[in-house]
C-alpha positions as CSV (number, residue, x, y, z in Angstrom):
1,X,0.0,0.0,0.0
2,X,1.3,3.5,-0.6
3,X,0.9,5.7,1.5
4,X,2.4,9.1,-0.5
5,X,-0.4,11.5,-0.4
6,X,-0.3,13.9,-3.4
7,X,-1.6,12.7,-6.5
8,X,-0.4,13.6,-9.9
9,X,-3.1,16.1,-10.1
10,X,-2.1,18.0,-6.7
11,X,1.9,17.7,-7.5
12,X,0.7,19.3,-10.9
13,X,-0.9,22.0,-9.2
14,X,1.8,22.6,-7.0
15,X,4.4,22.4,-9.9
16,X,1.8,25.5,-11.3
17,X,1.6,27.2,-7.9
18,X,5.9,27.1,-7.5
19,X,6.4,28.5,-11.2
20,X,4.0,31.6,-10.4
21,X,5.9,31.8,-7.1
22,X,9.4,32.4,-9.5
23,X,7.7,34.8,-11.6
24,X,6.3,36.9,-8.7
25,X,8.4,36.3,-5.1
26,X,11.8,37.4,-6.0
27,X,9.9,41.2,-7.1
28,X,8.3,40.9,-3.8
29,X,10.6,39.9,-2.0
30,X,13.1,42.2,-3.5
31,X,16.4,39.8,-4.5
32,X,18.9,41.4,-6.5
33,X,18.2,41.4,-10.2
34,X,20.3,38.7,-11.4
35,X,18.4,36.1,-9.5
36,X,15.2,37.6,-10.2
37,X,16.4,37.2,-14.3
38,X,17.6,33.7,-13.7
39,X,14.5,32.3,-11.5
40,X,12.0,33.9,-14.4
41,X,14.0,32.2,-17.3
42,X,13.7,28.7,-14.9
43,X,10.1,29.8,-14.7
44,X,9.4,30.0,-18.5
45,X,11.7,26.5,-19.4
46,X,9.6,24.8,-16.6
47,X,5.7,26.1,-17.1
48,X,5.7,24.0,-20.5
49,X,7.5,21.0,-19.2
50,X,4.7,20.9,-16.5
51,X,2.0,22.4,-18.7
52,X,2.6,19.5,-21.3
53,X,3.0,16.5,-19.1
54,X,-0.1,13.9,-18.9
55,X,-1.6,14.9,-15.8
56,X,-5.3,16.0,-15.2
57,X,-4.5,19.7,-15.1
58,X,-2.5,19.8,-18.1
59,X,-2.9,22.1,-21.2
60,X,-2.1,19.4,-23.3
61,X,-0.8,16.3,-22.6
62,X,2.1,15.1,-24.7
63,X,5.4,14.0,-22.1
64,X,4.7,11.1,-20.4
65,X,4.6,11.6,-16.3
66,X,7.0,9.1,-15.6
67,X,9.2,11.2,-17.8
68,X,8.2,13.9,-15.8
69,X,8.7,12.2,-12.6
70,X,12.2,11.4,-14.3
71,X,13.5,14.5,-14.6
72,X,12.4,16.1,-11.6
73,X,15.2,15.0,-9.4
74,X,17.5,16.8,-12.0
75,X,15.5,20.0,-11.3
76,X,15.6,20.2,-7.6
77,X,19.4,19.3,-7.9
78,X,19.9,22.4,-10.3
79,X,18.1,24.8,-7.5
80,X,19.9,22.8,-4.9
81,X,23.1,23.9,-7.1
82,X,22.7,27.4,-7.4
83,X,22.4,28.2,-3.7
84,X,26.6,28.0,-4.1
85,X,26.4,31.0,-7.3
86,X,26.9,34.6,-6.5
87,X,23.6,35.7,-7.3
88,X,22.0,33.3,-4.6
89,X,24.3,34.3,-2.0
90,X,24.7,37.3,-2.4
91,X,22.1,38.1,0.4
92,X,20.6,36.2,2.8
93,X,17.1,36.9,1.9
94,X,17.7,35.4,-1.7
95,X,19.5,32.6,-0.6
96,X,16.7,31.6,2.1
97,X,14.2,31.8,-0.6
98,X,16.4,29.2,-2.9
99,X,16.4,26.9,-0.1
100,X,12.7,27.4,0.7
101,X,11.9,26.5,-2.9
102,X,14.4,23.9,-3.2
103,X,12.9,22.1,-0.1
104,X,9.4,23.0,-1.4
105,X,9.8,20.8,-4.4
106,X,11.7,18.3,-3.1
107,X,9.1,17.0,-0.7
108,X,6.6,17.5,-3.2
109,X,8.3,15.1,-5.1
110,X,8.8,12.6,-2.5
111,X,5.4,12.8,-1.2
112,X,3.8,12.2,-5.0
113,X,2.1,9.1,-5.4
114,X,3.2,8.6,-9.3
115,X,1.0,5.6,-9.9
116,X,-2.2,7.0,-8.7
117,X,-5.1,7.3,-10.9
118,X,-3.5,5.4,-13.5
């Protein structure tokens, strides 16, 4: 029995809910330009990849979700990575955010139940 409890449909939403949150936190919170650049490009590259995976909130679905569930470990290690780059660390504020997100999509991705409602 597994007993991970966000679906594919609420790791989707999330996945929607933490790309808005690179688009509009860093202005809000007020983290040096660079980072607020860099976490809006990593917002447009990931709103398709999520957008276009088969999951019940997609816009269409064309990449498989074990594909997604795939590459997701690659993306939290990327955020997990730039925590060390200047921009991250430049302040402490921008590099509390990095880890907040980091850690934020890291448990989602452990806590998702990839087989459910298949």
């Amino acid at each position: 029995m597994n007993t991970k409890p966000i679906s594919p449909k609420h790791h989707a939403i999330i996945d929607y809910l933490l790309v808005g949150s690179l688009l509009v936190l860093p202005s809000v919170l007020r983290l040096n330009k660079k980072a607020r650049q860099i976490y809006a490009a990593e917002a447009l590259i990931l709103l398709p990849y999520i957008a276009l995976t088969k999951q019940p909130v997609a816009i269409k679905g064309i990449i498989p979700l074990k594909t997604h569930q795939k590459i997701d470990p690659f993306n939290i290690a990327q955020f997990a990575l730039q925590s060390f780059f200047s921009p991250f660390r430049k302040t402490r504020s921008t590099l509390l955010f990095n880890i907040a997100f980091t850690t934020i999509a890291g448990v989602t991705v452990l806590l998702t139940d990839w087989n459910k409602n298949r």
